[in-house]
N, CA, C and O atoms as CSV, one atom per row, in Angstrom:
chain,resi,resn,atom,element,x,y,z
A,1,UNK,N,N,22.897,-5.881,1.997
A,1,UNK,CA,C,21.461,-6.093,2.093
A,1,UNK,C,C,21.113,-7.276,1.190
A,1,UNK,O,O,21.522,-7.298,0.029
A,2,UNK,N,N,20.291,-8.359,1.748
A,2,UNK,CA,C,19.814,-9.398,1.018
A,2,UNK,C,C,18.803,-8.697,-0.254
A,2,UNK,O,O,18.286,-7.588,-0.390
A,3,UNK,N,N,18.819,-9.921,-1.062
A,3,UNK,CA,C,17.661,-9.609,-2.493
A,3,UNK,C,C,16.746,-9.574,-1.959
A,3,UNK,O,O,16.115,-8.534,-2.148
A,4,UNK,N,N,16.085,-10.625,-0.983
A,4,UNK,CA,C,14.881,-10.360,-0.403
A,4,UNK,C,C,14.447,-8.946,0.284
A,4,UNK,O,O,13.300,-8.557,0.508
A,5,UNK,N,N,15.921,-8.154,0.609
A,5,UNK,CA,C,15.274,-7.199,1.904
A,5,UNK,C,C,15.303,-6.122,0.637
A,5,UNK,O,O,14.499,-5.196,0.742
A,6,UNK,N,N,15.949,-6.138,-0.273
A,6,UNK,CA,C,15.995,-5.302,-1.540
A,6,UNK,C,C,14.440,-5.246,-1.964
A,6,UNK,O,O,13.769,-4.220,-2.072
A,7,UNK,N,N,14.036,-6.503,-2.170
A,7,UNK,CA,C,12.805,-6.549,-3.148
A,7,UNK,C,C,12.147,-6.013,-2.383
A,7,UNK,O,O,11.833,-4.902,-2.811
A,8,UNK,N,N,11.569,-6.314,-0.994
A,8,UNK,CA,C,10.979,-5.906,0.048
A,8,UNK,C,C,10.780,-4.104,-0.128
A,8,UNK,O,O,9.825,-3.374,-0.390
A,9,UNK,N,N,11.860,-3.947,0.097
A,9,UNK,CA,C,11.746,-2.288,-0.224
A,9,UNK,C,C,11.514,-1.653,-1.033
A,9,UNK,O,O,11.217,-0.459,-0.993
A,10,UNK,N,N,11.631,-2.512,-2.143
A,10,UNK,CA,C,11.247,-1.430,-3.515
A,10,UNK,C,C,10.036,-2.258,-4.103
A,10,UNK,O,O,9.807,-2.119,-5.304
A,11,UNK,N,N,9.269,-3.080,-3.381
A,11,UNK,CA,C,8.007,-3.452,-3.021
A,11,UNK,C,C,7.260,-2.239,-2.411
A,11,UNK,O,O,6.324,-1.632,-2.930
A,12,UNK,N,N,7.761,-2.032,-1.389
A,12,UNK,CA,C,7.258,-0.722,-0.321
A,12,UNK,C,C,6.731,0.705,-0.844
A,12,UNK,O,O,5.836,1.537,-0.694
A,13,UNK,N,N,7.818,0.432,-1.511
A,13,UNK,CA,C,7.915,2.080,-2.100
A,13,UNK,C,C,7.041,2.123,-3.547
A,13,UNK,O,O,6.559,3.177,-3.960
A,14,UNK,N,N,6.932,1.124,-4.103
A,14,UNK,CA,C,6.352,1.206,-5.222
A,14,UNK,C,C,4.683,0.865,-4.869
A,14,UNK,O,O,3.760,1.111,-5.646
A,15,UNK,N,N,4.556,0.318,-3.671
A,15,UNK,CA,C,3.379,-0.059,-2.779
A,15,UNK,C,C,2.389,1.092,-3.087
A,15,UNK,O,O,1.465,1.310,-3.870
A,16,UNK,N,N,3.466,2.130,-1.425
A,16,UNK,CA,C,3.466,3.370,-1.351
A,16,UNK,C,C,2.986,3.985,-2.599
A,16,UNK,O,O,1.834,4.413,-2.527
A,17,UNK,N,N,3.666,4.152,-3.872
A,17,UNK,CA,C,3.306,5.024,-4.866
A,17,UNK,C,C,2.135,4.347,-5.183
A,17,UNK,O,O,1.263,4.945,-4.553
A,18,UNK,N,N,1.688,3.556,-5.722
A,18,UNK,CA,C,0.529,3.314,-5.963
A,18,UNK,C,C,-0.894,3.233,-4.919
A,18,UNK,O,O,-1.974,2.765,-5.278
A,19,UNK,N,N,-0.588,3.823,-3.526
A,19,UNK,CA,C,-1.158,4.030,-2.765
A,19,UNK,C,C,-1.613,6.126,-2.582
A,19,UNK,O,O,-2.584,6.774,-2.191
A,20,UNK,N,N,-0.356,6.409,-3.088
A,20,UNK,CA,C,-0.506,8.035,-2.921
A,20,UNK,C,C,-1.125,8.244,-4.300
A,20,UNK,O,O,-1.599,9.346,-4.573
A,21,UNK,N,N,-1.145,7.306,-5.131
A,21,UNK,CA,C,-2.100,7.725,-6.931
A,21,UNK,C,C,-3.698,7.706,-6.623
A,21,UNK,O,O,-4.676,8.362,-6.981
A,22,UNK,N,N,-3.532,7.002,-6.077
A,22,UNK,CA,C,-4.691,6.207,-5.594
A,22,UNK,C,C,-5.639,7.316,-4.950
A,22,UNK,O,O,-6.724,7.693,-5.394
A,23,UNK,N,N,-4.757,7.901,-3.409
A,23,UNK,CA,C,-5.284,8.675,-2.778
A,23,UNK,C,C,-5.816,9.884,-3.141
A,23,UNK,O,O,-6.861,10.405,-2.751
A,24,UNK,N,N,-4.659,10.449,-4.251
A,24,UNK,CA,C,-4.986,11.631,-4.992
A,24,UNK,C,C,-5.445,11.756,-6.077
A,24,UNK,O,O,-5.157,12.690,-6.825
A,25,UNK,N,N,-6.368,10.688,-6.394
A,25,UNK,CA,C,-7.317,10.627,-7.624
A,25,UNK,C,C,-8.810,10.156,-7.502
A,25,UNK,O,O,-9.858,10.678,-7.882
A,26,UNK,N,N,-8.461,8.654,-6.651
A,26,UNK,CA,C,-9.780,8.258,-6.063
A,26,UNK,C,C,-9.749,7.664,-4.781
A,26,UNK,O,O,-10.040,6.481,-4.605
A,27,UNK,N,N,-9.329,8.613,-3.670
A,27,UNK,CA,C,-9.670,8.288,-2.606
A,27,UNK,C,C,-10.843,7.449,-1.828
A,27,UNK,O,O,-10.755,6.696,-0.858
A,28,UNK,N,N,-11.896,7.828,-2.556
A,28,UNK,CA,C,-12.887,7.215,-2.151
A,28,UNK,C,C,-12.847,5.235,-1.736
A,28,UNK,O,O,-13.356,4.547,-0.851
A,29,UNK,N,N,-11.973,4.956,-2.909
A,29,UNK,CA,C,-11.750,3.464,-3.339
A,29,UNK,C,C,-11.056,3.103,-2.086
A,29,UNK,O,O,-11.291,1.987,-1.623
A,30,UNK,N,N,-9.944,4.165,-1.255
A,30,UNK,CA,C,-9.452,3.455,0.147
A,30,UNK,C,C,-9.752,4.016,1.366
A,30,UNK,O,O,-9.474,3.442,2.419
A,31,UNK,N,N,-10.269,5.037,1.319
A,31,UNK,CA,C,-11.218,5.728,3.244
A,31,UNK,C,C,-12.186,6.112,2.791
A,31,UNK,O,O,-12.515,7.271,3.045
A,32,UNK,N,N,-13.158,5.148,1.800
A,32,UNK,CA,C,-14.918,5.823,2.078
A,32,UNK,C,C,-15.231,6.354,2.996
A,32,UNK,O,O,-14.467,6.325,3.961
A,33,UNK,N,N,-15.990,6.783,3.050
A,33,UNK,CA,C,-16.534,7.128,4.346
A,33,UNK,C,C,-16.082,8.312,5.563
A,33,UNK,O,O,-16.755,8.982,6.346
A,34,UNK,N,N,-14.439,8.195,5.271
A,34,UNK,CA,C,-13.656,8.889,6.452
A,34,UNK,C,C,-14.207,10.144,6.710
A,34,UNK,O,O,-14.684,10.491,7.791
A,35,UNK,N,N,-14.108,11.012,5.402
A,35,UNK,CA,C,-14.349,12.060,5.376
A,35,UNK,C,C,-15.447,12.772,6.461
A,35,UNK,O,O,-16.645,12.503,6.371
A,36,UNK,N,N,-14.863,13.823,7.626
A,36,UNK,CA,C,-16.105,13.855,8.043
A,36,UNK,C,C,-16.719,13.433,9.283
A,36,UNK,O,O,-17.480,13.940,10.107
A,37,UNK,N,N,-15.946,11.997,9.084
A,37,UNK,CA,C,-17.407,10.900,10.527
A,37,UNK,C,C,-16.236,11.447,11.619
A,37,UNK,O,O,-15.006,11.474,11.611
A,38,UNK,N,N,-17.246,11.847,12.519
A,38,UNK,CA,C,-16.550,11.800,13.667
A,38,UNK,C,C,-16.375,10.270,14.465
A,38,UNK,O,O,-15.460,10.550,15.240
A,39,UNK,N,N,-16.598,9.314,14.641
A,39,UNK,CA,C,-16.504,8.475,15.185
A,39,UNK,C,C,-14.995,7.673,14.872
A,39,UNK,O,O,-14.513,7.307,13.800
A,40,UNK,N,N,-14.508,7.573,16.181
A,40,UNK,CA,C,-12.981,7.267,16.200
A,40,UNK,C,C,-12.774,6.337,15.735
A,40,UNK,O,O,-11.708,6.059,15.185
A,41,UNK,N,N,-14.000,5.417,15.862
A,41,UNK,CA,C,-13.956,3.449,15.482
A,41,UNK,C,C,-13.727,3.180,14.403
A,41,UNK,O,O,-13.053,2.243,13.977
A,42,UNK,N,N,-14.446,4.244,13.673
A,42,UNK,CA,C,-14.958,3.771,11.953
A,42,UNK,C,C,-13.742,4.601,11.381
A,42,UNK,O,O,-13.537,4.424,10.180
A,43,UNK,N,N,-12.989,5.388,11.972
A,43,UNK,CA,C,-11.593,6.209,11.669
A,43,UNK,C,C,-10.601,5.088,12.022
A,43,UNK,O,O,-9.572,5.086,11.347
A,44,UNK,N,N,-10.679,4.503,12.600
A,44,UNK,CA,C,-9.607,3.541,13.215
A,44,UNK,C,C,-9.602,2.163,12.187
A,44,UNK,O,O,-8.673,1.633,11.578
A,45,UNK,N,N,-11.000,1.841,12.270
A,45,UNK,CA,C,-11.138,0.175,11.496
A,45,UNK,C,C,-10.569,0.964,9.681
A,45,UNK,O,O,-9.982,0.193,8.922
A,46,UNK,N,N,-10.730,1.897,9.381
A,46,UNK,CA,C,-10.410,2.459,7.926
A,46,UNK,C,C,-8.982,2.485,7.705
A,46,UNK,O,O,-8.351,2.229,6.679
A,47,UNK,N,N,-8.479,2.936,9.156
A,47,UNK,CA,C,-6.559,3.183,8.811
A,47,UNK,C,C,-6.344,1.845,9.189
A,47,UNK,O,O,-5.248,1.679,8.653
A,48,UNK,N,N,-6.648,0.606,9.812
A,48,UNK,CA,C,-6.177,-0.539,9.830
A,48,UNK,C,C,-6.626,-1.484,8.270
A,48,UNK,O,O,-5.990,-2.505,8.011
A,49,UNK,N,N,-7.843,-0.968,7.262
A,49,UNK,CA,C,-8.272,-1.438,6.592
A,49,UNK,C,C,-6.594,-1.113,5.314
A,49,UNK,O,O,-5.950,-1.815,4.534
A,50,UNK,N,N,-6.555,0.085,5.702
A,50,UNK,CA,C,-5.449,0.828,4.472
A,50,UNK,C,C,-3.959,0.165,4.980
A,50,UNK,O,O,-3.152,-0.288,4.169
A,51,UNK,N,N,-3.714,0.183,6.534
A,51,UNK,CA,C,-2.669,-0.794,6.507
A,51,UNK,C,C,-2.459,-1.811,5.893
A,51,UNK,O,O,-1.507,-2.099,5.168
A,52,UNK,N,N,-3.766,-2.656,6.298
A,52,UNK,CA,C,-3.528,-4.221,5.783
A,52,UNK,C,C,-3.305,-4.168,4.132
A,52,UNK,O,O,-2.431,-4.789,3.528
A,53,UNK,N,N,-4.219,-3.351,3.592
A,53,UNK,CA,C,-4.354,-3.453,2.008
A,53,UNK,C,C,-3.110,-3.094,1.715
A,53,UNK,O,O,-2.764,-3.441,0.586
A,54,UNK,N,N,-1.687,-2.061,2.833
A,54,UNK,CA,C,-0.499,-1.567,1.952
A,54,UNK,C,C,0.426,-3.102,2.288
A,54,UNK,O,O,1.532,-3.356,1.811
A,55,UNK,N,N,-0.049,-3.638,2.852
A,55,UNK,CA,C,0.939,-4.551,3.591
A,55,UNK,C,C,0.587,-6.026,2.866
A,55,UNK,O,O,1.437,-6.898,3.040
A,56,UNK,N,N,-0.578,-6.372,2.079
A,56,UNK,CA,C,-0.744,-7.234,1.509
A,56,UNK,C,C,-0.341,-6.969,-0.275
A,56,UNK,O,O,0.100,-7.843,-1.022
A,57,UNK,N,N,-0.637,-5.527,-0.656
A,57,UNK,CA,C,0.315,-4.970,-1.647
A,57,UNK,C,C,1.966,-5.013,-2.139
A,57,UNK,O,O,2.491,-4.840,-3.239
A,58,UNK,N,N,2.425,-5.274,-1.016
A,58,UNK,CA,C,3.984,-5.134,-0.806
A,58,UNK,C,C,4.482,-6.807,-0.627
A,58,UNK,O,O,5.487,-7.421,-0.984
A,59,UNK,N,N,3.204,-7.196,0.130
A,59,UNK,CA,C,3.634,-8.782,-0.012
A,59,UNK,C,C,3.551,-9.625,-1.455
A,59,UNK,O,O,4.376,-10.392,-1.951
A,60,UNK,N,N,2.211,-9.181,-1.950
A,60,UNK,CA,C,2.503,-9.574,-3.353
A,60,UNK,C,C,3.509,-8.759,-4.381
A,60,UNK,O,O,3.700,-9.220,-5.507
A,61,UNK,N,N,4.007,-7.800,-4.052
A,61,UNK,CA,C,4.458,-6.903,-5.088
A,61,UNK,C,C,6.085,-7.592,-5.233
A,61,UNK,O,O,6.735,-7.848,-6.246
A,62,UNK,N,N,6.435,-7.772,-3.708
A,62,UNK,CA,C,7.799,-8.690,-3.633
A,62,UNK,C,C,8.360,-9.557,-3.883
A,62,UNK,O,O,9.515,-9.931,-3.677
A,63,UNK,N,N,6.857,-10.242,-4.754
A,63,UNK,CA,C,7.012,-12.029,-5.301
A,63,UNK,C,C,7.147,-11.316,-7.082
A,63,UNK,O,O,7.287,-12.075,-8.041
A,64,UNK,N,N,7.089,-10.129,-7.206
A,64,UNK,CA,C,7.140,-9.992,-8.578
A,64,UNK,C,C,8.343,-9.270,-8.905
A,64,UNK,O,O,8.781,-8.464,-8.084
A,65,UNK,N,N,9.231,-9.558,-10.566
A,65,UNK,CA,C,9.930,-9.302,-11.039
A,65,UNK,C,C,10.072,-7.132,-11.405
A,65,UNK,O,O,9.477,-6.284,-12.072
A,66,UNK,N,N,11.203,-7.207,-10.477
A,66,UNK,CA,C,11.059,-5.287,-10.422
A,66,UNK,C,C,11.623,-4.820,-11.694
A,66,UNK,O,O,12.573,-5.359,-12.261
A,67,UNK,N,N,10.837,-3.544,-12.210
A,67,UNK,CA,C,11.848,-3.356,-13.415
A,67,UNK,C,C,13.588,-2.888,-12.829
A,67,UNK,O,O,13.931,-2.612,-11.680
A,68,UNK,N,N,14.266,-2.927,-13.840
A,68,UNK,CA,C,15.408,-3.196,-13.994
A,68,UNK,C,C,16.362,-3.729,-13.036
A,68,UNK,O,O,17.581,-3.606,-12.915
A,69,UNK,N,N,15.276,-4.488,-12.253
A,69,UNK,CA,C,16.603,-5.175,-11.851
A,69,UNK,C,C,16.530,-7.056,-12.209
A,69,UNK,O,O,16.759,-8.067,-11.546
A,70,UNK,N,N,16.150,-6.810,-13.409
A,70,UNK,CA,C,16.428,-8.452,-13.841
A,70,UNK,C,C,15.298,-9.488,-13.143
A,70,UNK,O,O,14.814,-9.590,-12.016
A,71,UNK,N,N,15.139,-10.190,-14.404
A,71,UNK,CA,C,13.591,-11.406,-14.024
A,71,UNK,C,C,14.580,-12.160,-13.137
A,71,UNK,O,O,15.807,-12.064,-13.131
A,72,UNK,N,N,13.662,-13.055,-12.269
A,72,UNK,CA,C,14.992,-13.733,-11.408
A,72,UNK,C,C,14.199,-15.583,-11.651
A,72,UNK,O,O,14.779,-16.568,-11.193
């Protein structure tokens, strides 16, 4: 496995964790609103809102130095 596809993943996962802290403390900060609305749209535009935010998380997280595995 390349360094890149390395970093990538433990980008992901550390993404991830700071996405499930998140959820289970202050949800509010990533599906306002969800709770509740029946409307599929405003359920839909919220889980594409939380995609993008895990996926722009992981993109920056991958440009940064992981602990222990050495500043590069």
């Amino acid at each position: 496995m390349s360094k890149q596809s390395t970093d990538t993943l433990l980008a992901a996962e550390l993404a991830d964790h700071f996405i499930e802290v998140i959820l289970s403390t202050k949800p509010e900060l990533l599906v306002s609103g969800i709770g509740g609305v029946a409307d599929l749209h405003h359920i839909q535009q919220g889980a594409k809102a939380l995609a993008h935010f895990r996926l722009t998380l992981i993109q920056e997280l991958s440009q940064q130095p992981m602990p222990g595995m050495g500043a590069n």
